[in-house]
Every structure is written in structure tokens, then in C-alpha cells.
N, C-alpha and C positions, 0 to 999 in steps of 0.2 A: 093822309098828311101831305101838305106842301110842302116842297123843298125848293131851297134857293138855285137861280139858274150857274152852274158849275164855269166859273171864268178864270182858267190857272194864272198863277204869274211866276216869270222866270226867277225872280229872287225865294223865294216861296218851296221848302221842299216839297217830296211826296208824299211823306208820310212822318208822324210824332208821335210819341209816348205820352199818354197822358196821364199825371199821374195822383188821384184821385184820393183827395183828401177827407172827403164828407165824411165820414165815419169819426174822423178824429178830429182835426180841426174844426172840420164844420160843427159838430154835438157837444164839443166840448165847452164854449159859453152859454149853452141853451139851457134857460132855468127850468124848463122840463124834461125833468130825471126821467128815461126812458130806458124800460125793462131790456137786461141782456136776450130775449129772446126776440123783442123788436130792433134792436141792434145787429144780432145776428142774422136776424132779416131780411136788414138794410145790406148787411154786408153780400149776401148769396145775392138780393134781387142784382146786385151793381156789377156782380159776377157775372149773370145772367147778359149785361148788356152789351157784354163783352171788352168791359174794362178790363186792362189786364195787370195794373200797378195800384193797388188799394191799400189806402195806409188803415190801420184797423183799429188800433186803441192806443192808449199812452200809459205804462207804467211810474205813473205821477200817484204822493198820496194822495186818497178823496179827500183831505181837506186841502188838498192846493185842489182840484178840479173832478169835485164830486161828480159829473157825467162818467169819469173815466174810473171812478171807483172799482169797478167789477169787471176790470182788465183780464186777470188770469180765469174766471168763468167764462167769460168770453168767448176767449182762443179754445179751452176745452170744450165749448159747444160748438164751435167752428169748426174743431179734428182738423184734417190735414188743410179744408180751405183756408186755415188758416195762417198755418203755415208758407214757410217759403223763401224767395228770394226779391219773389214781388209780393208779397204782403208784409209791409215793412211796420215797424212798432215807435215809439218816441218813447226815449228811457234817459232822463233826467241825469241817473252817477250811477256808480257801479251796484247799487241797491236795485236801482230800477232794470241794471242788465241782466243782475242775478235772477231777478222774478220772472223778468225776456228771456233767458236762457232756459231755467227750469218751464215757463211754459211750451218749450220746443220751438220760438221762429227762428226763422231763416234772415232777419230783415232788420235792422235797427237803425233810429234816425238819434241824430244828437241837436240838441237845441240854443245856440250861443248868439250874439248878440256885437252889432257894428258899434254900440255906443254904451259908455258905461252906468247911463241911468239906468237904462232897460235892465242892465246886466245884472244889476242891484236886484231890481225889482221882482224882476223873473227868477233869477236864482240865486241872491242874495251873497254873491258876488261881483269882483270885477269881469272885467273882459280877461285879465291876465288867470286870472283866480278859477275863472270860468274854462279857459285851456287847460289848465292846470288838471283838473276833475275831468277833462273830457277823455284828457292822453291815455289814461289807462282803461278808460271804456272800449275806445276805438280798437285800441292793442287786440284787448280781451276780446272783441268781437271778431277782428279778422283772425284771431289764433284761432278762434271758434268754429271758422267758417264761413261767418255772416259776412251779408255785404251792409255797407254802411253810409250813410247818408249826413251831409252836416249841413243845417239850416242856418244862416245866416243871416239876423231877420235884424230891420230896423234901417236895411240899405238905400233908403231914397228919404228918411228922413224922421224924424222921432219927437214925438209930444212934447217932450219936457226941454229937450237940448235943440230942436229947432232941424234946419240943413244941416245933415252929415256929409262929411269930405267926402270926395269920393276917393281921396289915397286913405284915406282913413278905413274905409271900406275894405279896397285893396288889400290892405296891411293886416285887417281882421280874415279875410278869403286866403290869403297864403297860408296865414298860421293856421288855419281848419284844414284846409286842403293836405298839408305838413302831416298832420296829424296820422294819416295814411286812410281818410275817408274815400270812396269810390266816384262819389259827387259830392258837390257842393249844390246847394240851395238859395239865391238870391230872392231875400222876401220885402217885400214892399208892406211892411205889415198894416201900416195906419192910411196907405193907397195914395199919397201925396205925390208919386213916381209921373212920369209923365215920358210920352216915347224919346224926345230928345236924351231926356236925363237915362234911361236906359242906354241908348246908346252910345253914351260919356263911358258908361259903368263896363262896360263889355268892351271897349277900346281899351280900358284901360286896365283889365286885367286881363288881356290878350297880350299888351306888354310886356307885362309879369307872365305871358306865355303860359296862361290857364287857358286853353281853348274849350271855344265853347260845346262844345261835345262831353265836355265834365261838368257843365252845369244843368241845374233847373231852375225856373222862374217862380215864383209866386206871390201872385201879385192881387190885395187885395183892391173891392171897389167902390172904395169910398167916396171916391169922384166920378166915378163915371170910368175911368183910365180904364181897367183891369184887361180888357180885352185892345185895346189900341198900345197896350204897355208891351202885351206879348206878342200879336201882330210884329213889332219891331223887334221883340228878340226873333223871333224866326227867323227873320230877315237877316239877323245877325248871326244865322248858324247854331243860335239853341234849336234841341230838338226834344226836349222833354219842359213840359207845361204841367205846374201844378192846376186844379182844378175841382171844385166842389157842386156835388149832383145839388141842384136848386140852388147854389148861392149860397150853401148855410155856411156860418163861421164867424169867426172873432178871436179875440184874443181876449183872455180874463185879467191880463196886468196891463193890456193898454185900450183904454176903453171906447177909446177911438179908433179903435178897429174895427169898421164894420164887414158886411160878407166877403167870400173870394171869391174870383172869377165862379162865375155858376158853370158847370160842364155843359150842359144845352149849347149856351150862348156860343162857347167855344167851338163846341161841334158842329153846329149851324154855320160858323163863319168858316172852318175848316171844310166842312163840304162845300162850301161855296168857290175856296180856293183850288179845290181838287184836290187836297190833302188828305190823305186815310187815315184814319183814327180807329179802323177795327169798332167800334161803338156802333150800335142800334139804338138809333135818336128815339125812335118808337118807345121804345123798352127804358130808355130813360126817364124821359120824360112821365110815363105812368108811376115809375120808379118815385120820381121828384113830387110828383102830387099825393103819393099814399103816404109818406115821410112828411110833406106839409099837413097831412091828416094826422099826424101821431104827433105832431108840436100845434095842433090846433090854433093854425094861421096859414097864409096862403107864400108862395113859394116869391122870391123877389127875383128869379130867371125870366128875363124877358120871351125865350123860348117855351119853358113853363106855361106863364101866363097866354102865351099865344096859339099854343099846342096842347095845354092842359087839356081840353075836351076832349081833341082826339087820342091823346096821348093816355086816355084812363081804360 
């Protein structure tokens, strides 16, 4: 396999977390219902790559996101990989935490929203309504033990309502953050973000004295942006990067959300910076091609498609 020639830059740390979606995000709008033991699969191969934050399934009903139907078999055929503090779960209210708790993780992400359509949409409330439901998740998770994550998606802009403020933004990141999650999530969901506009978003809740060492990014790439989006959060002192093995993902309430950052691509550009990712591009990349054979279509990672041969 080729690798790109290694040129650091001062602004640029040494090393990132990356932290790896495909499991759940990625599978979760894919109209091919794929058996929990090709899931579990997925999950050990991404293990193997040396990824070491893998978000694994979502205690959502299967009629909101039939992929994620067979949550708790899952985690029981995973045993302790699945567990954890780096194998974190998406659990909607306190129904979804109970079924995360009785399955044994270590990890739980919470799901809310910059703008009140989505908030509707998604979970059939407001953004206030939406806090509301979230506060005693969060509680009950850290009395738990668990660490906890809160996704904040719709941050650079949304279908139905157009440009989101960015104090508007703001004002949604404090209240999640309040909440007593451990990070926060900036999600780019429908990919419209752009690196300036990132680096608006991150000055400005650096004011609000959220440093960026309590966030992660996720940015999906519907433009093209998704990797020149995070590029600039680095720069701006994030050091955790969401990211999905082959590109896979979406979202099922906004439909113009296409894939997320594909991990290859990211990885590729990080070695290029001299940044460690701990990842064996090798091992992913085969990863990413056996998983486009199990959704019977080829991978949309530009590393993928360019490394796929060696990478099998």
C-alpha cells in the first residue's frame, strides 16, 4: 500500500481520538437489514484496526430505525467488547437507558437538536421539551457510572429552517453541556458547514468557555466539506473526530443527509499530517470493502476506492 509523504504542521496536534461511528450511524439508514452476527462482525473487524471509541448500536424502537432493531442481542453477542466506556450506545429517554443499562454498557450518547423543526421531527419534541427528557437520562447515567455523550446535531444548518444562529447553537451547547454530559457533539448533519463557519462556531463557544477539549465534531459530506470542516476544527484544538469506516451514514428524519466523514479519508489525511490515530489503514480499508459487500454496493471513501484492491 502507498502512503502519503508525512509533512507535519505546527498548528496540527499529535495525535486524535477518533471516534467511530459506522456501526450505528453509518447502518442505521441502510435499507439492508443486516443480520446481528454480520453486525457483530463489523464491530470486532473495526476493533481489530485498532480503533478504540466505536459507537455500537442505538436503543431506538425498530419502527423509528429498523437497522437498530436487535440492539440488546447485539451487545449479548459482543460480551464484554461490548461493553465499556469506549463503546458508547444512543439511547433516546429513559426507556432506551433502561434497556442500555440492563444490557451492561459503560457508554451512552444522548441525541437533541440546534433547531426546533428537527427537534419535532426526531423526537417529537421541542428543543426545550427535548432537555427536559434528556436531564434525567444524563443523571441516571452518571449515577450509573456511565460516561456520557450529548450530540448536538443541526449545527451549521437545517432543511426545513435554513442558516442556524450560531448564538442560537451556543445556547443549545450550554444547556446539553449543563446537563452534566462529559462531551458534547457538534454535528454538521445535512454537511452544509463550511471551515470558516466552523471556526465562527468554536470562537464562539470558547466564550461561553466550553473549551474545545470537551467537544467532538461530526461532520457529515454532503458537499464535499466533511474532511476540510475537521481539518479546521483541529486546528482549533478539537481533538476527537467523529468518523465512519467507508462513509456509510445518514440520518432517517433528514433526508438530506448524506454519508459522514469516511475514516480511510481521515486517516490518510492524518498520516499525512503526522498525526497518530493508533488505526491500521491496511486493516480498514479491507474492513470497508467486506461491509460494501454485505450492503451490496461499493464504498463512496475515496481511500476505499483507491486502496480497495490492496486493502482486500
Amino acid at each position: 500500500m502507498s502512503l502519503p509523504q508525512v509533512e507535519p504542521s505546527s498548528v496540527m496536534p499529535d495525535r486524535i481520538t477518533i471516534y467511530e461511528v459506522g456501526p450505528r450511524d453509518g447502518l442505521q439508514n441502510e435499507k439492508t437489514i443486516l443480520s446481528t452476527d454480520v453486525k457483530a462482525q463489523f464491530v470486532r473487524r473495526l476493533v481489530a484496526t485498532g480503533l478504540q471509541t466505536i459507537e455500537t448500536t442505538s436503543f431506538v424502537p425498530a419502527a423509528w430505525v429498523p437497522q437498530m432493531g436487535d440492539a440488546p442481542q447485539l451487545l449479548e453477542q459482543l460480551g464484554e467488547l461490548g461493553r465499556g466506556a469506549d463503546r458508547p450506545v444512543l439511547v433516546p429517554n429513559e426507556r432506551g437507558l433502561d434497556a442500555a443499562l440492563a444490557a451492561g454498557v459503560g457508554a451512552v450518547a444522548v441525541f437533541g437538536s440546534a433547531t426546533e423543526t428537527f427537534a419535532q421531527k426526531n423526537l417529537n419534541r421541542s428543543v426545550e421539551e427535548s432537555l427536559r427528557m434528556f436531564a434525567p437520562v444524563v443523571e441516571r447515567a452518571k449515577a450509573a457510572g456511565l460516561w456520557v455523550r450529548a450530540y448536538v446535531s443541526m449545527c451549521f444548518g437545517d432543511p426545513w429552517e435554513g442558516a442556524v444562529p450560531i448564538d442560537q447553537v451556543v445556547t443549545v451547547c450550554e444547556a446539553m453541556l449543563a446537563l452534566g454530559a462529559d462531551q458534547l457533539c457538534l454535528g454538521d448533519t445535512i454537511g452544509t458547514g463550511t471551515p470558516g463557519h466552523v471556526v465562527r462556531l468554536l470562537d464562539a463557544l470558547g466564550e461561553k468557555g466550553i473549551a474545545p477539549a470537551t467537544l467532538g465534531v461530526h461532520f457529515h459530506d454532503t458537499y464535499g466539506q466533511a474532511l476540510a470542516n475537521t481539518l479546521a476544527a483541529l486546528a482549533k484544538g478539537v481533538r476527537t473526530v467523529d468518523a465512519s469506516a467507508g462513509g456509510l451514514g445518514g440520518c432517517p428524519y433528514a433526508k438530506s443527509a448524506t454519508g459522514n466523514l469516511a475514516t480511510e479519508d481521515l486517516v490518510w489525511a492524518c498520516r499525512g499530517l503526522g498525526i497518530e490515530t493508533g488505526v491500521d489503514l491496511t486493516e480498514l480499508v479491507a474492513t470497508s470493502v467486506w461491509m460494501a459487500g454485505q450492503l451490496g454496493r461499493p464504498s463512496p471513501s475515496r481511500v476505499v476506492r483507491a486502496l480497495g484492491d490492496s486493502g482486500q
